[in-house]
Residue frames as qw, qx, qy, qz and C-alpha x, y, z in Angstrom:
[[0.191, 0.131, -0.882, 0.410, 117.75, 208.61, 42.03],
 [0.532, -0.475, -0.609, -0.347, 114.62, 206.99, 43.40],
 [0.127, -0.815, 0.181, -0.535, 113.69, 207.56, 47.10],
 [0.915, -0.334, 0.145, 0.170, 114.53, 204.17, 48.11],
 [0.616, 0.357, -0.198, 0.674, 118.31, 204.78, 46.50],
 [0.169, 0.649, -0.222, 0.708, 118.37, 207.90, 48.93],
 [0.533, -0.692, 0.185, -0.450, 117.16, 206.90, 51.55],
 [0.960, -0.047, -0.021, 0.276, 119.16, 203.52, 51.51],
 [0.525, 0.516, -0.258, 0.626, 122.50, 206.06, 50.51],
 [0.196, -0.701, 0.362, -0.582, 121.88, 208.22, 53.90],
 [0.960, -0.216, -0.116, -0.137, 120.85, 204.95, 55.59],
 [0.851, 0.275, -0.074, 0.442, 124.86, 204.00, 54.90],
 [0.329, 0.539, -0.303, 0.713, 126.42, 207.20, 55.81],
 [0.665, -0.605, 0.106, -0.425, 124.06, 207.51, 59.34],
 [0.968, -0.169, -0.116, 0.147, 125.85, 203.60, 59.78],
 [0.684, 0.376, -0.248, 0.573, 129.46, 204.68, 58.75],
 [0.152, -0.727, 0.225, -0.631, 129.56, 207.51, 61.46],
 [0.885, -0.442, 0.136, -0.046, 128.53, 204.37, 64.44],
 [0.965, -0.025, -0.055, 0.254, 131.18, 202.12, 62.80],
 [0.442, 0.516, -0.389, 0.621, 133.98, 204.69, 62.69],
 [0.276, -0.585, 0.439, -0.624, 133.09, 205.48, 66.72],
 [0.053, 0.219, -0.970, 0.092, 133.31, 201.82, 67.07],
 [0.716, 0.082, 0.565, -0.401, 129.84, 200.42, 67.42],
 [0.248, 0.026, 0.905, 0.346, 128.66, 197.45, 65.44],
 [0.382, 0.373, -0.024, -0.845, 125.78, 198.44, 62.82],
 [0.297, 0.128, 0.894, 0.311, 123.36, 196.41, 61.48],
 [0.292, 0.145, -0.154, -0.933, 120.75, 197.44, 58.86],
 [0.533, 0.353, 0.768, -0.028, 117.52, 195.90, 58.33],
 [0.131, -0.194, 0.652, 0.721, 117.16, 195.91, 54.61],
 [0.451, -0.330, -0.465, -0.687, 113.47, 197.13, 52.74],
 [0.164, -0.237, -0.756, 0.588, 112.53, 197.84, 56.27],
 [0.359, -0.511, -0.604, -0.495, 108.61, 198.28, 56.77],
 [0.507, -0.609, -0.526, 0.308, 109.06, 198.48, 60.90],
 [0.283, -0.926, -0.083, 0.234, 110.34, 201.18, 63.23],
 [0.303, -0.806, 0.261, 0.436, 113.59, 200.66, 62.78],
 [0.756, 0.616, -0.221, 0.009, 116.06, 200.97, 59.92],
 [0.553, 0.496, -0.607, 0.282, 119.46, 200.51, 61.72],
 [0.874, -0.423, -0.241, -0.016, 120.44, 198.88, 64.78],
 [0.435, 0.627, -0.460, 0.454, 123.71, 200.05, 66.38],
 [0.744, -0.663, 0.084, 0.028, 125.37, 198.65, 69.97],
 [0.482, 0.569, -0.530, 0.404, 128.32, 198.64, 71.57],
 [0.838, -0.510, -0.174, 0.080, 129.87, 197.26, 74.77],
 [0.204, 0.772, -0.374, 0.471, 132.25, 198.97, 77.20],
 [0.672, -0.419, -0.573, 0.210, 133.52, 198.30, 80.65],
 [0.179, -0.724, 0.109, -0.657, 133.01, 200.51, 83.82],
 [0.577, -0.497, 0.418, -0.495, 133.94, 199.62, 86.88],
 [0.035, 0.174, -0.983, -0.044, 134.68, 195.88, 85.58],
 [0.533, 0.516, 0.551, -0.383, 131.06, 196.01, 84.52],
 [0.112, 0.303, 0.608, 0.726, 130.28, 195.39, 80.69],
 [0.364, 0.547, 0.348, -0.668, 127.76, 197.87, 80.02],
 [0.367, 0.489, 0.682, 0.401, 125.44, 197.26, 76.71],
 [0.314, 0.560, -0.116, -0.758, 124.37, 200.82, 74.54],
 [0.425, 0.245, 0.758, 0.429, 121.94, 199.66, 72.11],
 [0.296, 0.321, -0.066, -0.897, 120.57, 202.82, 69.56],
 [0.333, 0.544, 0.768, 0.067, 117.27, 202.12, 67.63],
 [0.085, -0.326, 0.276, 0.900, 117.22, 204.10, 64.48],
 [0.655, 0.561, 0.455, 0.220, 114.81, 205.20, 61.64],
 [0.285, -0.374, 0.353, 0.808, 116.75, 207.40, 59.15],
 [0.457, 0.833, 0.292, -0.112, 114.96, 209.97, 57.02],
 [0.206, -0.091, 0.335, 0.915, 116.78, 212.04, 54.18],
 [0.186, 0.868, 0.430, -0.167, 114.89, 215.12, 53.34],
 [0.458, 0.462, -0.007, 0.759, 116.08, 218.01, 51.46],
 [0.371, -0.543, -0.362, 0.661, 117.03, 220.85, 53.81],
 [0.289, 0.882, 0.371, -0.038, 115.73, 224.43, 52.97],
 [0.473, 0.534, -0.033, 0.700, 117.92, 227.11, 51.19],
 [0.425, -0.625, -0.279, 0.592, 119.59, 229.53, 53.23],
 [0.006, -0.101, -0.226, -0.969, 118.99, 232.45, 50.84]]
């Protein structure tokens, strides 16, 4: 698996976590900028919409053995 295939595969699972806690996720695709995903969501407080917008890049590294 190349490291665009992994990093595109975590890319996807980083998104699925937003979309199951309801935000909307968008990905910019063979991203070159800052960010790689985009995730917002609107609530109301107080009969105020309030906007949450997250600005992601997503790395995938291997993590070190625990032996």
């Amino acid at each position: 698996m190349s490291n665009y295939q992994k990093g595109r595969r975590v890319e996807y699972e980083v998104a699925q976590v937003f979309k199951n806690a309801g935000w909307t996720v968008t990905r910019a695709a063979s991203s070159k900028g800052p960010f790689d995903l985009i995730a917002t969501k609107i609530t109301v407080e107080n009969e105020k919409k309030v906007y949450f917008v997250v600005l992601m890049q997503v790395k995938s590294e291997k993590l070190p053995s625990t032996q």
